[in-house]
C-alpha positions in Angstrom: -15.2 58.5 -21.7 -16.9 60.4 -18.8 -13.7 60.8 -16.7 -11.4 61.1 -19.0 -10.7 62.1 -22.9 -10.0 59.9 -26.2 -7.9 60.4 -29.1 -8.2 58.2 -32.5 -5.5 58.6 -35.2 -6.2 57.8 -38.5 -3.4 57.3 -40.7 -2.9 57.9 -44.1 -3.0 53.6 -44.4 -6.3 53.8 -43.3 -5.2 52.3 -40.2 -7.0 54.0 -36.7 -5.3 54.3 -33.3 -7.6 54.8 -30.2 -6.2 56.3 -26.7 -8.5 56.5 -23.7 -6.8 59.0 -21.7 -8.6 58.3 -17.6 -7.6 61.4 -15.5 -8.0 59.3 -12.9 -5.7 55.9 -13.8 -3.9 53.8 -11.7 0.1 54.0 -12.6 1.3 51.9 -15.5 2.7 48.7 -14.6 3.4 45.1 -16.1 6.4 44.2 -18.4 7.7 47.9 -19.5 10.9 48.5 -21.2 14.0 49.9 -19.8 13.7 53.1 -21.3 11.3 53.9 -18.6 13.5 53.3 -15.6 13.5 55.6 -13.3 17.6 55.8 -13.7 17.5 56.0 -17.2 18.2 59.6 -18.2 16.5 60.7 -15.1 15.5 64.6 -14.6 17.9 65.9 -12.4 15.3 67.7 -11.0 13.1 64.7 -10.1 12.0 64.2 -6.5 11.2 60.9 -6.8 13.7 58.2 -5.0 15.6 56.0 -7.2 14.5 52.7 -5.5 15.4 49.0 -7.5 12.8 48.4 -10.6 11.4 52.0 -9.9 9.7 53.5 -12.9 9.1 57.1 -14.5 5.4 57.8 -14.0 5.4 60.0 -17.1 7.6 57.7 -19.4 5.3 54.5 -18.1 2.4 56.2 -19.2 3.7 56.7 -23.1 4.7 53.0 -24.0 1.6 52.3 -25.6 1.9 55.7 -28.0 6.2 54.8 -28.5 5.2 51.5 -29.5 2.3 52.4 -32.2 4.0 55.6 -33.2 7.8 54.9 -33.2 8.1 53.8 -37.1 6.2 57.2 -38.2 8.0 60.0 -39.4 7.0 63.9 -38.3 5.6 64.8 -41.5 3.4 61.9 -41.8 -0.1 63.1 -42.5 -2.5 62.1 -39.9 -6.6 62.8 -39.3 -7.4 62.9 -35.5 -10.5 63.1 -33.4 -10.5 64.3 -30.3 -13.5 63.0 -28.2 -14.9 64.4 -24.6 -18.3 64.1 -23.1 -19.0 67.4 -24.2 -17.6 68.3 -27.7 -16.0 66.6 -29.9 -12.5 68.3 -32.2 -11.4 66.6 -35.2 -7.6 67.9 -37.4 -5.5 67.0 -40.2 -2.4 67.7 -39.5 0.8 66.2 -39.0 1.7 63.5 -37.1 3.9 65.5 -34.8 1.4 67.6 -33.9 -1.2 65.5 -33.2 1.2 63.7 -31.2 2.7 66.3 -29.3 -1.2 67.0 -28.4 -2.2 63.5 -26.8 1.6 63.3 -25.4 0.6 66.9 -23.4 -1.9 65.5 -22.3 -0.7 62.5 -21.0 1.9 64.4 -19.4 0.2 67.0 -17.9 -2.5 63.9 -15.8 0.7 61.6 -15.4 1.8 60.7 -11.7 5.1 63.2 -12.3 5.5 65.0 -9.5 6.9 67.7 -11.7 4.4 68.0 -14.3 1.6 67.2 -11.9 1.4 71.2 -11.1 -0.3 70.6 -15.3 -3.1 68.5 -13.9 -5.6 71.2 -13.9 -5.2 72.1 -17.7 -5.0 68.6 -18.4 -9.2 68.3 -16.9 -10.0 71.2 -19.5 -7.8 69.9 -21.9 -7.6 72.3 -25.0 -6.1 69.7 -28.1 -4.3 72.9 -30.8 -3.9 75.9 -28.5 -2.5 79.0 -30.1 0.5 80.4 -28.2 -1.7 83.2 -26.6 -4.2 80.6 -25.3 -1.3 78.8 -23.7 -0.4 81.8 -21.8 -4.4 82.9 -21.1 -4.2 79.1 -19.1 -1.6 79.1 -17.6 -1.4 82.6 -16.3 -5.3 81.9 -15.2 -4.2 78.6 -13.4 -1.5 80.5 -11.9 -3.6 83.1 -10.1 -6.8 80.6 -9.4 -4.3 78.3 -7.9 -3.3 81.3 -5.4 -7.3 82.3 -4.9 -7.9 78.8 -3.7 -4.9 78.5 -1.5 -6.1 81.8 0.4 -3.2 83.5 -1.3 -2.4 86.8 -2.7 -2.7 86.3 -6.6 0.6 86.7 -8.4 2.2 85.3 -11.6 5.5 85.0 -9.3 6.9 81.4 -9.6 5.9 80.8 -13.4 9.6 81.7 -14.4 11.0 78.9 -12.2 7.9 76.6 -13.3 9.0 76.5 -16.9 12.5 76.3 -16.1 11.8 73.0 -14.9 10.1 71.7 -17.6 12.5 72.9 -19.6 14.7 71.0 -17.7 12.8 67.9 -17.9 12.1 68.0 -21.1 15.6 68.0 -22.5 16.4 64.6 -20.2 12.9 63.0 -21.6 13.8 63.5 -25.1 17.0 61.5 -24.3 15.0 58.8 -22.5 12.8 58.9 -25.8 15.0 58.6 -28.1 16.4 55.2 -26.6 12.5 54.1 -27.2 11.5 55.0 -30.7 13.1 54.5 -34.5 12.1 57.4 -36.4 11.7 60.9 -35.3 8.1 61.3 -34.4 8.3 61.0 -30.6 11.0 63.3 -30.2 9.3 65.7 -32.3 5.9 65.7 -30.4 8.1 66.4 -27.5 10.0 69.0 -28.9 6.8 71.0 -29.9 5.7 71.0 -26.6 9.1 72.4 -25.4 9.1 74.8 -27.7 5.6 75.8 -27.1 6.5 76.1 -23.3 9.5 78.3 -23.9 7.5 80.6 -26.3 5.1 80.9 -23.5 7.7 81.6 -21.1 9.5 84.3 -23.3 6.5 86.1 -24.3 4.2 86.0 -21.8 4.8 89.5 -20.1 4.1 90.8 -24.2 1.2 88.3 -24.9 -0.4 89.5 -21.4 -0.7 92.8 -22.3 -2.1 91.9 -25.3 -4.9 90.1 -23.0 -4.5 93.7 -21.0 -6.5 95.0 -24.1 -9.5 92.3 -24.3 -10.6 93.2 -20.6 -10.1 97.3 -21.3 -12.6 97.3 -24.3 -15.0 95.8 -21.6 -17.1 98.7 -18.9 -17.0 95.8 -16.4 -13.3 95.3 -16.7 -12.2 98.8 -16.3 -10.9 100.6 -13.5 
C-alpha cells in the first residue's frame, strides 16, 4: 500500500470490495472486453494510434470496478474506507460518489495521455474534495508545473485543459455505458464531469475567494 492507495466498499449486503490502486502499474492486459477498444467510442481528441487489438489505457484500467459495480444503482448506500500509508478516510455515502472518487483516481494515474497531465493530484489524492479545493489543486499544480519547467507561472492553458476532459468525458460515458447495466458507472463519471466544469466555470470567482485567505496573512501581503 506504500506506492499506491486502497479503497474498500462495503455495501449495504454486507458484502466488501477492495481496490489497490499502484501509481506505478503496468497497463491492463489479458482477456478485456470490447468496450475497451481503442475504436470503441474513441475521444476524438486522443493521440493515441488506433493500431489492431489496441486498448484505452483509461477504460482498461476500470474493468474490474464495471464488473463489481455495474448491477448497483446511484443511490445505493455504500460505507468506504480510504487507506494510504499516512491517514486513513472513511464515508457513507452514495454509491456514485464513492465511485466517482476511486474512478478519479484511477483516471487521473491511468496511461491516458490526456488525463495523464492529472497524475500529480492523483500522488496526493484527496478522496471528497469541495469544489473550492478542486480549484486550490489544480490552480496550484498549474503554476508548480510552470516553476519546475523554468517557466513564467500562469493559469494560461487551464481553459483548454478542461475543455478536453470535457471532451473526453462525454465519449467515455458512451464507452461506459456499453459496459455496465444499471446507472452507477455513468453516474460516477458524470460527477466528475460536472465537478470539472464547476471548476472551470468558477474558478476566476472561487480564486478570489482564495485571494482573501493569503490577504488576512502579514506574510502574504504586498
Amino acid at each position: 500500500m506504500s506506492n499506491g492507495i486502497t479503497y474498500i466498499f462495503r455495501l449495504e449486503s454486507g458484502t466488501e470490495h477492495r481496490f489497490e490502486v499502484d501509481f506505478d502499474r503496468a497497463p491492463a492486459s489479458g482477456n478485456l472486453p470490447d468496450w475497451t477498444l481503442l475504436d470503441t467510442h474513441k475521444c476524438p481528441n486522443c493521440p493515441l494510434p488506433s493500431t489492431p487489438g489496441a486498448r484505452c489505457p483509461a477504460a482498461a484500467d476500470l474493468v474490474s470496478i464495471v464488473q463489481r459495480f455495474s448491477q448497483l444503482a446511484s443511490i445505493d448506500s455504500v460505507d468506504v474506507r480510504v487507506l494510504r500509508e499516512q491517514f486513513e478516510v472513511s464515508k457513507h455515502t452514495d454509491t456514485q460518489t464513492a465511485l466517482s472518487a476511486l474512478m478519479g483516481l484511477i483516471l487521473g494515474s491511468s496511461g491516458c495521455p490526456i488525463l495523464g497531465r492529472m497524475r500529480p493530484l492523483a500522488r496526493t489524492h484527496l478522496p471528497f474534495p469541495t469544489e473550492t479545493e478542486v480549484v486550490y489543486r489544480i490552480a496550484a499544480m498549474q503554476l508548480l508545473a510552470c516553476h519546475l519547467a523554468g517557466k513564467p507561472p500562469t493559469l494560461d492553458g487551464l481553459a483548454d485543459f478542461f475543455a478536453d476532459i470535457e471532451t473526453l468525458n462525454e465519449a467515455f460515458a458512451k464507452r461506459l455505458k456499453r459496459a455496465i447495466t444499471n446507472d452507477a458507472g455513468i453516474n460516477a463519471l458524470v460527477v466528475l464531469h460536472s465537478r470539472n466544469m464547476v471548476a472551470s466555470f468558477s474558478i476566476d470567482e472561487t480564486l478570489e475567494q482564495i485571494r482573501g485567505w493569503f490577504a488576512q496573512h502579514p506574510a502574504f501581503k504586498q
